[in-house]
N, C-alpha and C positions, 0 to 999 in steps of 0.2 A: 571721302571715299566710303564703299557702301566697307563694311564691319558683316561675313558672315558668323551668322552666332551658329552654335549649335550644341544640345544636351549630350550629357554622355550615355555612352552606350547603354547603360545600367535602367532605372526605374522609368523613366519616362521619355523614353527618346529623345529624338533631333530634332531640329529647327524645322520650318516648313522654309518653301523655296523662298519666301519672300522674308524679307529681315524684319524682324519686333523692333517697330516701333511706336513710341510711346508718345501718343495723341498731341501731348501737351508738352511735348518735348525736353522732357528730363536726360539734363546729359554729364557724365563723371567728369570734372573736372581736375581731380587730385588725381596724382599716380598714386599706384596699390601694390602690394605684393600680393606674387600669382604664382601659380605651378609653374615650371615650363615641364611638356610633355613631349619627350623623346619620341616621335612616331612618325611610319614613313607612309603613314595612310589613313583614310579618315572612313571610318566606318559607316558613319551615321548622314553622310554625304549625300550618299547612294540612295535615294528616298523620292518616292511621287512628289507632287507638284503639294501638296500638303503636309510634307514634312514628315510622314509618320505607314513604314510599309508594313509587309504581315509580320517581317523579322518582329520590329518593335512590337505588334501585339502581344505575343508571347512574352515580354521583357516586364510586362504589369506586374509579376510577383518576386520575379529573379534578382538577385542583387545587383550590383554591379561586378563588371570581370576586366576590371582592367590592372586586377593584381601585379601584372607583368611589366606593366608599364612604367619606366622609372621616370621619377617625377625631381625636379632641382625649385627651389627658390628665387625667384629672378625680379627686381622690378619693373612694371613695366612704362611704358610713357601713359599720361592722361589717356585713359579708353573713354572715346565716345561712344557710349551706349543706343542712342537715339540720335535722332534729328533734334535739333536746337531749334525752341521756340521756349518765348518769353511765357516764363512762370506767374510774371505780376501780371498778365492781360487776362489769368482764371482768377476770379475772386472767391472768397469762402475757405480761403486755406487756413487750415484749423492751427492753434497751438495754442501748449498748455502754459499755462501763465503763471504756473506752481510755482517751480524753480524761480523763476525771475521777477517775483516778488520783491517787494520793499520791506523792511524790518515791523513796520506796523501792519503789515497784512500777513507778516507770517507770526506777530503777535496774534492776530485772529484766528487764523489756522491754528495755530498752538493751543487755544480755547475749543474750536469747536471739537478738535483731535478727542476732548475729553468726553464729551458728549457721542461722539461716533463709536470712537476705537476704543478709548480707558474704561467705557463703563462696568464690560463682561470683567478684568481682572482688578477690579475700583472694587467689587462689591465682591470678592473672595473671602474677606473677612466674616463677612456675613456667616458661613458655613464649612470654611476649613478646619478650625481648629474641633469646632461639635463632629463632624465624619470620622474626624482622626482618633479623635477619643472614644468616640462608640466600638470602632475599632480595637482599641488597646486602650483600655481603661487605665484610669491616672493611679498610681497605685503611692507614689511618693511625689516631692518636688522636682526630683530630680530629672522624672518623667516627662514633666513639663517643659523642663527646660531644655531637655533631648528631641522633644517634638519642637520645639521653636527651631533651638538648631536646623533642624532639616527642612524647615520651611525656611529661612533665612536663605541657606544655602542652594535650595529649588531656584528661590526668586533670583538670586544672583548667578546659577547659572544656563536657566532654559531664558528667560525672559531679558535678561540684560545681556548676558556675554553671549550666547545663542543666536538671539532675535535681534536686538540691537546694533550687536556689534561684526555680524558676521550677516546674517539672512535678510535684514534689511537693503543689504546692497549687491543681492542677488535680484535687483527687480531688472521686469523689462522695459526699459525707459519711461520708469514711474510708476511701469503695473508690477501687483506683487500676488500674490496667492498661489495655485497648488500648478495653475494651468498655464499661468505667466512663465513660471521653472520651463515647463513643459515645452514653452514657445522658443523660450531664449533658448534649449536643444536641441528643437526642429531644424531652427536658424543656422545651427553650427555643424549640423549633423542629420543626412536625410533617413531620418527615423519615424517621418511620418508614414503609416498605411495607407494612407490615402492616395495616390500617384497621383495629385494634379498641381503638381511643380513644373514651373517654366524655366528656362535658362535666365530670364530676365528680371525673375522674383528677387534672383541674388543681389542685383543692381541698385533694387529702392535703397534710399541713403539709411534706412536702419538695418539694413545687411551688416554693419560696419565688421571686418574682419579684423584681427590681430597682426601685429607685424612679427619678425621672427624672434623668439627668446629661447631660452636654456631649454625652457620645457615645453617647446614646441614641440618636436620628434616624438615626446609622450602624447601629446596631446592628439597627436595625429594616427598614432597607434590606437584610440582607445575610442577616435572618431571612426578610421578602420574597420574596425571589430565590431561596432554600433551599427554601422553599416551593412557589412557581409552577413551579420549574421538577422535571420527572420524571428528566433525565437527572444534576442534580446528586446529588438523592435517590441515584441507583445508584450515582453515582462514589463517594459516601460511603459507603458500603455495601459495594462492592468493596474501596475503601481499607481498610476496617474488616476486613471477612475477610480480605484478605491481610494483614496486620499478624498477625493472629489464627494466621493460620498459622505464618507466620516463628516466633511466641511459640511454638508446640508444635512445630516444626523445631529452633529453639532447644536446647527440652527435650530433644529429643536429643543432640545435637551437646555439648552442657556436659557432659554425665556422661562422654563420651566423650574430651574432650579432657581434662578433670580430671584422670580416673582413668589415662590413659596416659600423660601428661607427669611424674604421679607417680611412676609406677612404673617409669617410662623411668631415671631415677635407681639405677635398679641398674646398670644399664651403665658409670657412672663406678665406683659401690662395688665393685662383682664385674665386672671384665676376660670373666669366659668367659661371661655372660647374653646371649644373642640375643634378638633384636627377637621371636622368633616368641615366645619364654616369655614376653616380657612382654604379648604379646597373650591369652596363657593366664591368666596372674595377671589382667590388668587384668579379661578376660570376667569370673573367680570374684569380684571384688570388685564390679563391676555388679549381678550376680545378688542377693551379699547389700545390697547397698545398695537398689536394688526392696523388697526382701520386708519393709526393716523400714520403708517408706515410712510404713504402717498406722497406725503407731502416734503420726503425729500433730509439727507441729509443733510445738505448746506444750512436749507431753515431750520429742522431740529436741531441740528449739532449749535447752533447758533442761541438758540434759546435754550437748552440744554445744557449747552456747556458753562455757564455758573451757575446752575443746582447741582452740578458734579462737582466742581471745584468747590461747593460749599460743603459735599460731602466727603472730599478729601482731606479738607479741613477738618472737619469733626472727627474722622479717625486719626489725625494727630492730636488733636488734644484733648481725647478721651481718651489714649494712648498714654501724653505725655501728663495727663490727672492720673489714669490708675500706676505710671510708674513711680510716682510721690507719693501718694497715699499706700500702697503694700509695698512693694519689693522692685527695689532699683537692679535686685542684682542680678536677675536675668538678662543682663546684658553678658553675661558669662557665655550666655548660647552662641554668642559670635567666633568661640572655639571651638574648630570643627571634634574634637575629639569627645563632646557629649553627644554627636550620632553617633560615634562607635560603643559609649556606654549607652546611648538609647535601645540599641539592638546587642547589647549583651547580657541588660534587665528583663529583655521581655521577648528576645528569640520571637517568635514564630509571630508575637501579637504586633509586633514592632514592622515587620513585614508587610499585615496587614495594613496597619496604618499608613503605610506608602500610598494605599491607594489614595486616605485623604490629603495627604499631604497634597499630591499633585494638584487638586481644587485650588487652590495656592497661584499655580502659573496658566488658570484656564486665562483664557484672550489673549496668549502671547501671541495665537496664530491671526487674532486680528488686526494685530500692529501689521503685518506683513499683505494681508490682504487686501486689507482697507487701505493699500498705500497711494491706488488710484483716485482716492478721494480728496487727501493730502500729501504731503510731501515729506521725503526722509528725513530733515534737519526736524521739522515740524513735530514728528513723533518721537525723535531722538530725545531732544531737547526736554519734551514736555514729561517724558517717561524719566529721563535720568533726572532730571532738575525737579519733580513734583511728584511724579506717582510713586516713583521706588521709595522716597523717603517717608512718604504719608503712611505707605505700606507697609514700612519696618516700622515705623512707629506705633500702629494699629495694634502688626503681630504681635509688641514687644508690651501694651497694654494689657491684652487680653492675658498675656501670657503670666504679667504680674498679679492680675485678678484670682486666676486659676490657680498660682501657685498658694494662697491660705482657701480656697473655696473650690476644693476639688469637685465637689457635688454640684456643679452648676455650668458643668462640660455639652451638658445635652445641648445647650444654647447661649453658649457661652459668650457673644458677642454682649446682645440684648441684655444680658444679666450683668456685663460689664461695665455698660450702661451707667453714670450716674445717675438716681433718680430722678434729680431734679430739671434734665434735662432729658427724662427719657420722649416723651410726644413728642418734640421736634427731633429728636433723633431718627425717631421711629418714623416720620412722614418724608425726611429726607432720603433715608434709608428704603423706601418705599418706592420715591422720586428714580433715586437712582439705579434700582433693580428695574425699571422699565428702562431707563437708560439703557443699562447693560444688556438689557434684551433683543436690544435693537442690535448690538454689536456683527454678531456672527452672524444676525440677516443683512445687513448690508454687506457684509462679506460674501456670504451665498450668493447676493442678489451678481456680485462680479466674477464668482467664480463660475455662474451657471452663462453669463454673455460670451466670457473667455470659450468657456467648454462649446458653444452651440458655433461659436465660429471657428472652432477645429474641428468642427462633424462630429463632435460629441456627445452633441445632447439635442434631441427635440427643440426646434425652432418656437419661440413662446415671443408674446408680445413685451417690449419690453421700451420703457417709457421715461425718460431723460429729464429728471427733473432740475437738471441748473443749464442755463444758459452760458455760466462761464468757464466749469469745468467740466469738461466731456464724461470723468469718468462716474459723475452720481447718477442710478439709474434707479428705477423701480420695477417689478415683473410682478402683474397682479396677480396669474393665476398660481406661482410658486409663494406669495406671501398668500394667500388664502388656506394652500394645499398646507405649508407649515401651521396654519396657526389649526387647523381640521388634527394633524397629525399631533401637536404638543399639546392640545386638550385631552388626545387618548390619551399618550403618555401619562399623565397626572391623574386621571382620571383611574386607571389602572395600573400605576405606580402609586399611592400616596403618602408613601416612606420618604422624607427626603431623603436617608441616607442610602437606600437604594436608589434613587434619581441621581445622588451624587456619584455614586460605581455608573453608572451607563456614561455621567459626566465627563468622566475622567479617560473611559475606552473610548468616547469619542475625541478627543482632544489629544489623547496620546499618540491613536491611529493619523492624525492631521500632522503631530509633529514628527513621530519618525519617517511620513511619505516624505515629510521637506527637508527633514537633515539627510538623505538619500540622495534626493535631486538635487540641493544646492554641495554638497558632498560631490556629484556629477559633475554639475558646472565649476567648482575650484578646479578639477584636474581636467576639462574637456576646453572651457571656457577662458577661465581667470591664470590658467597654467600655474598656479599655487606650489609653493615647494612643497615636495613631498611629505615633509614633515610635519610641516601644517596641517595638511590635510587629514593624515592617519590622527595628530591631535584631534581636529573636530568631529570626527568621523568615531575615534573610540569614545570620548567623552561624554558627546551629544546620543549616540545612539545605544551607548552604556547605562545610561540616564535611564533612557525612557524605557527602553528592555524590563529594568529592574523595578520601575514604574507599573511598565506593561502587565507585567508576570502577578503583580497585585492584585491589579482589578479585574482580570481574567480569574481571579481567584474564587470570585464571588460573583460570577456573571449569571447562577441558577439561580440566585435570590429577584432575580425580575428584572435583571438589564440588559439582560438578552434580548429584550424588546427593541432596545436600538441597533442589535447588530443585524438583527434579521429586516429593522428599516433601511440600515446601510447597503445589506446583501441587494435590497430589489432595487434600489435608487444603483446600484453598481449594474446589475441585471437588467437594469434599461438603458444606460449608458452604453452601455458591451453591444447588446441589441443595436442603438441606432449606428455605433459608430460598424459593426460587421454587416450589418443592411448598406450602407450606404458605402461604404467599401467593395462590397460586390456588385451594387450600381453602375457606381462606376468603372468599375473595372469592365463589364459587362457593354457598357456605353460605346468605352475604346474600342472594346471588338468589333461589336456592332458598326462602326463607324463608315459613314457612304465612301466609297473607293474614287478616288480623282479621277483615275478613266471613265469611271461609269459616268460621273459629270460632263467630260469631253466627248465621250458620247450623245448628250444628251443635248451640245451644243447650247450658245450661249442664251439661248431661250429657256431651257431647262428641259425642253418636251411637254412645255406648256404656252398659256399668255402669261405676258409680263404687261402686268396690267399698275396704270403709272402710283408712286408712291412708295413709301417705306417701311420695309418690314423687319421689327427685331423680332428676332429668335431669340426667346429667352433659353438656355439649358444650361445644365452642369458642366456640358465639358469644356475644359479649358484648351483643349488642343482638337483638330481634328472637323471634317462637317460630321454632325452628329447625324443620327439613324429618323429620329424625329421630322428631320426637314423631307428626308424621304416619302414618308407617313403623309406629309401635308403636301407633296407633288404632284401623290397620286389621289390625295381626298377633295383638295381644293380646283374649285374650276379654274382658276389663275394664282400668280404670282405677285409679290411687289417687284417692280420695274429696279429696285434696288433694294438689297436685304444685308441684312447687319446680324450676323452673331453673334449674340451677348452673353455672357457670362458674368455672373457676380462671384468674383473670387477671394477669399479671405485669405489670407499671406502672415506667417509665424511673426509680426512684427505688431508694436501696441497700434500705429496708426502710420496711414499713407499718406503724404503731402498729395492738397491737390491736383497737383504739377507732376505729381506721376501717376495719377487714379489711373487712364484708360490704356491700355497695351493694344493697338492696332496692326492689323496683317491683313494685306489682300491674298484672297482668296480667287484661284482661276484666274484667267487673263482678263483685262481689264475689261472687255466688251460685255461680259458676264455681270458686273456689275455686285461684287459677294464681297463680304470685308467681315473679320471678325474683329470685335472689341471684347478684353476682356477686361472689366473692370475690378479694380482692386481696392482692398479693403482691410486695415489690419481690425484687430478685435476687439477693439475701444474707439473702434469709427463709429459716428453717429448715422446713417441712413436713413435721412429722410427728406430727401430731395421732392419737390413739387415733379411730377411726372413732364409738365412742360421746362422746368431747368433742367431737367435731367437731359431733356433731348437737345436743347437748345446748346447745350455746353458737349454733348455728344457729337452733333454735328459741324461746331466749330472744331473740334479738334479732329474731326476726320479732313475734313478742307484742311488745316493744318497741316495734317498724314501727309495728300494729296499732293499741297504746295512744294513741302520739304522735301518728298521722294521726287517730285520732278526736277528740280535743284539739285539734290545727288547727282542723278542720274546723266544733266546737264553737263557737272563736274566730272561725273566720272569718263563721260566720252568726249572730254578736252584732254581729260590727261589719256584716254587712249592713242588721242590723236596727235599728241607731244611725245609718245614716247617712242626713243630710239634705241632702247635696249631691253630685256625682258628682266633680264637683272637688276635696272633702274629703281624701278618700281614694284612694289611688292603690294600686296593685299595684308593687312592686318588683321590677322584672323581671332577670334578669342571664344574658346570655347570654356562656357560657363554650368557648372552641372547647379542642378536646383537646391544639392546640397551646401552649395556658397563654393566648389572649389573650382578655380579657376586657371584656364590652359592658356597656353600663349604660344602662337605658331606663326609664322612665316608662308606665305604660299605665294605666288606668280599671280600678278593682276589680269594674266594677258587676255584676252578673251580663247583665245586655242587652248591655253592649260585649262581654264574651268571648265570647258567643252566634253576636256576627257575624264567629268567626274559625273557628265550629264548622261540621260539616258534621252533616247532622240523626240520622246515626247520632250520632256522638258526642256530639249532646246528650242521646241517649234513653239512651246508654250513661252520661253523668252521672248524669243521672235515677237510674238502676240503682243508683247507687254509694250512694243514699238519704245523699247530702250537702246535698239538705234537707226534713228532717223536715216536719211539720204545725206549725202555729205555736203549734198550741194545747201541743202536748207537746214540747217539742223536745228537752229535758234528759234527759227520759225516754225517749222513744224511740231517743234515741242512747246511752244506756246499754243499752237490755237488748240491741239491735245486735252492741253491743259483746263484753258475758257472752257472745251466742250465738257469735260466733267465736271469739271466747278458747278456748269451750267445748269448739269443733268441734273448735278445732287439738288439746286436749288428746284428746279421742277420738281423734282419727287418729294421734296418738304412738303412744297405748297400743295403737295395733291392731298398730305394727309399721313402719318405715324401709325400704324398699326401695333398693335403689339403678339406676337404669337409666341402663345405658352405652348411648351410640348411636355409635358405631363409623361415622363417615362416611369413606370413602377416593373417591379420584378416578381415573378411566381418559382416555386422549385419546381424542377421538373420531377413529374411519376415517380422516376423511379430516385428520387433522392432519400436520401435517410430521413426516418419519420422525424426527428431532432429540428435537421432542416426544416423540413416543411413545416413545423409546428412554428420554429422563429420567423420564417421569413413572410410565409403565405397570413402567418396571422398576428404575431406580434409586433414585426417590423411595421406590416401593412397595417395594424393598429395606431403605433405612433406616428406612421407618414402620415395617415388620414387626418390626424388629428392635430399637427401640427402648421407651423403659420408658414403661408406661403410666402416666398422671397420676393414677390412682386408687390406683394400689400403695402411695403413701406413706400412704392411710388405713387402710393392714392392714383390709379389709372382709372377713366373711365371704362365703364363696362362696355358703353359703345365703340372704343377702341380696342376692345382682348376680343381673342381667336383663340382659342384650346383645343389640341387634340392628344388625345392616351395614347401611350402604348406600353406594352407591356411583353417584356424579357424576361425567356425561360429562362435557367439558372440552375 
């Protein structure tokens, strides 16, 4: 039986007349818990032959209003979402082979983890304990042992019980960073601006919804109010981009403080080096660390990752040398009660030193980010079982050092240093601050693919260096743009210990965005006892407040220079994602009318000249304004045209088996189909323009085959049935927010009649869904041959591709604000950004482009 779907009344309207379905035919086979929705009438019904009238125009900003509506918990039977066709007959369906590893290849992941993600907080030693003390100078032992304290305790509660043991398993099926948070709430909660959610996005298998518990009813209140309300939508949003920023501030700031505190280590070796030459070295070793960016995590972290672990090595047992040679008994710091005499010796200076402290837990935010590259057990394992303890050994070294050789705080690592082994220390140490450098750019490099597939960030080229794990990428012109940016910085910072204040506001700003959002997901997501939650929620963001208020302390001294690179990397972000929000939303209005098409008959009001044309556009529902554009520019038409849309979906990735979403458009003589194809935000796109079509076209033949099958089905059992009550239509209406309705309605053909308006029954009519009764089998077979037919003729005549290029101007009389963002910033990074059809290498002699361009 046909399944009518339909959105809810709220952000993105109803169904169009014809049912979503999905190309390749993905279909639920599990029963689900759904709403059931008390209601004696269907709103969103009521709608032209595409799904979408002028009511819904209006609905693009509005929330939803179905406050009133009481809603019960029900299970319901297996929903068929789609027409059933074989998943294995698409090939190329991606999966990640992380998880289901064997114990010797996640012994390798466990290696290269150190070389990716351990390097930024591997090489902390280098320059925490020298911040801290320029800070709050060592005045007694006791001192010493008060500031270990507090680094002790950082590292065991941001980095392990934090990250570790709580934020680590807030990813989204493997992804992790600021915009993953971001997705897995989309997912759960229609809190995106952007309105281009379908009822059928909720369906792909990483929809996956909760079943009912204690703190569901919370959950659902709080999903509610996330909803209703516009202004929280933005808070979250802003929260979101400025996180996002801090994360590529970050990016700078790490290769900078790394590579300098490294290299600052010649100043103890060689007496006559000045601070200016090591800014000279440190620049040359920036440069080549960029250049071999290219070449990819998997390979570096792979060669990398035992020059790290030889450097973890070395700070345990220069650690466990200077705790035998001076003083064992700074292991006394392991009680917390010498931070409270730390900060009752030195009040205000003690404060300060919070800021260095936190240098301490910089990279906890790349365990989480970089999780797309490896996997949760892979980082757990490697951090609790190696880094943490190398770590505590390092601090607890230095710390024995310090306490008979107060005067030797400026540099205190290097000074701690045996001599006899200080050059190979020093080279390792050197090795592993380019390590570390790399950290938080490979992080950037997934948090900026995340952000550009949520309409976030400017479309940039962006280039997959492993064949076996989808998630290592490279984006050359954002690794260029950092490494141009973190030469000014140093360049015009040459303090380390002012490099390490900007360090620290950028790291802090990254971690209280994500104890917020993953704070969010415990009570919206994971339904968390409440207790728990106000635990991590006071703790974690207790921490970093107290943190925060430090290095905000001394932000005049020159590290102000990263917040104002944060503010414009946020200030471009805010730009494309309100550009592109009013695009679209603009698009929907603009959107050609189904009568005017029925006017225009099934020719268009042109030639239909033979062959195939996609439309490439944004919008995901609706004929767009574009196709209009080219009705009246072009002397003919394709004999048959396809609606494409390339849509990215709050999920990590789409099985091939559900990429394309198919709908006829107009009655069948017409000849108009939309695909939308889908895409989560760690899909690879780069399909050869000839697979693209060729797997395009079998699954519309697919569409094709399955809906005449239905339809076959459906007018047997009209014709078996002897009661109206026998037979019921199985209605499911799915809103894009994931929530789902479950209703009952009359299959008969006279009850759906009186939901039609009389166009659209003449347009069923059209669609010869039912034959003569004398022939029925027959006539819907040779139906059938004759479009199979067509579609094959139109292949063979040739693919066209047409781009319709929409851009937006303010109008006159809009606020100068406006016009200044939209007419010239917006239209700055549209121009400059990568078109969405470049990843199908299409011949230029197949593209067709025409402009247009919406007042606003």
């Amino acid at each position: 039986m046909f399944s009518v779907e339909e959105g809810s009344s709220g952000g993105d309207g109803g169904s169009e007349m014809d049912d979503e379905i999905t190309g390749d035919g993905s279909t639920s086979s599990l029963s689900r818990w759904v709403f059931d929705e008390k209601n004696d009438y269907d709103e969103d019904y009521d709608d032209d032959d595409d799904g979408y009238d002028e009511r819904q125009h209006g609905d693009v900003d509005s929330d939803e209003e179905d406050d009133n509506v009481e809603q019960r918990l029900i299970r319901t039977s297996p929903a068929v979402d789609s027409f059933d066709v074989d998943a294995l007959e698409i090939p190329g369906a991606q999966k990640n082979d992380i998880e289901d590893s064997s114990l010797g290849r996640k012994l390798v992941l466990a290696l290269q983890t150190l070389g990716v993600v351990f390097g930024d907080i591997g090489t902390s030693p280098l320059y925490t304990f020298s911040v801290m003390f320029n800070r709050s100078p060592i005045n007694d032992k006791e001192d010493v042992i008060g500031a270990l304290s507090l680094v002790i305790y950082t590292l065991l509660l941001l980095p392990l019980v934090k990250y570790v043991f709580f934020v680590l398993w807030a990813n989204d099926d493997g992804e992790g960073g600021t915009f993953a948070l971001y997705s897995l709430i989309c997912r759960h909660a229609n809190v995106s601006l952007i309105p281009n959610q379908l009822p059928s996005d909720a369906r792909i298998s990483g929809f996956g919804l909760k079943v009912p518990s204690p703190e569901l009813e919370r959950s659902l209140i709080i999903k509610e109010k996330l909803e209703a309300s516009m202004v929280l939508k933005k808070l979250l949003l802003i929260l979101v981009l400025a996180g996002t920023a801090m994360v590529i501030a970050d990016a700078v700031v790490t290769p900078a403080m790394s590579v300098m505190s490294a290299i600052g280590g010649l100043k103890v070796g060689v007496g006559a080096i000045k601070q200016d030459q090591v800014l000279v070295i440190s620049v040359s070793f920036l440069v080549i660390l960029f250049s071999v960016q290219k070449y990819g995590a998997s390979k570096l972290g792979l060669a990398l990752g035992p020059a790290l672990l030889l450097w973890f090595f070395c700070l345990a047992g220069i650690g466990i040398y200077n705790l035998a040679k001076y003083d064992s008994s700074v292991f006394r710091a392991f009680n917390p009660a010498h931070i409270y005499f730390f900060f009752k010796r030195n009040s205000v200076n003690a404060w300060y030193a919070l800021g260095g402290c936190v240098l301490c837990a910089t990279g906890s935010e790349a365990m989480f980010a970089d999780l797309s590259y490896f996997s949760v057990h892979s980082i757990q394992l490697t951090f609790t079982l190696l880094v943490l303890p190398c770590l505590l050994l390092g601090y607890l070294g230095q710390a024995a050092y310090l306490s008979e050789n107060f005067s030797h705080a400026e540099n205190a690592f290097f000074s701690s240093v045996p001599s006899f082994i200080f050059w190979p220390v020093f080279l390792i140490s050197n090795i592993a601050a380019l390590i570390a450098s790399r950290a938080m750019t490979t992080a950037t490099f997934t948090c900026i693919k995340q952000s550009i597939a949520l309409g976030c960030f400017p479309r940039l080229k962006i280039i997959h260096t492993s064949k076996k794990f989808i998630g290592q990428i490279y984006i050359p012109v954002l690794n260029w743009f950092l490494l141009v940016v973190c030469l000014i910085v140093i360049c015009s910072i040459s303090n380390i210990f002012m490099i390490g204040n900007a360090y620290g506001i950028a790291e802090l700003g990254i971690m209280m965005t994500t104890t917020i959002l993953v704070t969010l997901i415990m009570l919206l997501i994971w339904q968390t006892n409440i207790i728990v939650v106000c635990l991590f929620a006071i703790v974690a963001l207790g921490v970093e407040l107290m943190f925060f208020s430090s290095v905000l302390s001394s932000v005049a001294d020159g590290s102000w220079i990263i917040l104002v690179f944060a503010a414009i990397m946020f200030f471009i972000m805010y730009v494309w994602n309100y550009g592109s929000k009013l695009k679209y939303e603009t698009e929907v209005q603009k959107k050609l009318p189904m009568d005017l098409l029925r006017e225009l008959g099934s020719n268009l009001g042109t030639i239909r000249a033979p062959g195939i044309g996609l439309l490439y556009n944004e919008l995901a529902k609706g004929v767009p304004a574009i196709f209009g554009h080219f009705l009246t520019t072009l002397p003919a038409i394709h004999s048959m045209v396809i609606f494409v849309c390339i849509k990215y979906v709050p999920v990590p990735s789409v099985p091939q088996s559900e990429r394309f979403l198919f709908r006829r458009v107009c009655p069948r003589s017409y000849h108009l189909f939309r695909c939308v194809a889908r895409y989560g935000y760690k899909d690879v796109r780069k399909e050869n323009h000839q697979a693209f079509e060729q797997i395009l076209i079998e699954s519309l033949e697919k569409f094709i085959r399955k809906e005449a099958q239905e339809r076959s089905l459906e007018s047997d059992g009209d014709n078996n049935t002897d009661s109206e009550d026998d037979t019921t239509l199985s209605r499911v209406l799915i809103a894009p927010n994931g929530s789902v309705y479950s209703l009952g309605v009359p299959l008969l053909a006279e009850h759906l009649e009186t939901y039609m308006r009389p166009s659209e029954k003449r347009s069923s009519m059209d669609f010869g869904a039912g034959p003569s009764n004398e022939t029925p089998a027959l006539d819907a077979e040779q139906s059938l041959e004759k479009e199979l037919s067509f579609i094959h003729k139109a292949k063979e005549s040739g693919v066209v591709y047409l781009l319709g290029h929409g851009d937006i101007r303010a109008t006159k009389d809009s606020w100068f604000l406006k016009k200044l963002v939209i007419n010239y910033m917006y239209a700055f990074l549209r121009k400059n950004s990568r078109r969405g059809i470049t990843n199908l290498s299409v011949p230029h002699s197949h593209l067709m482009q025409v402009g247009m361009t919406y007042m606003v």
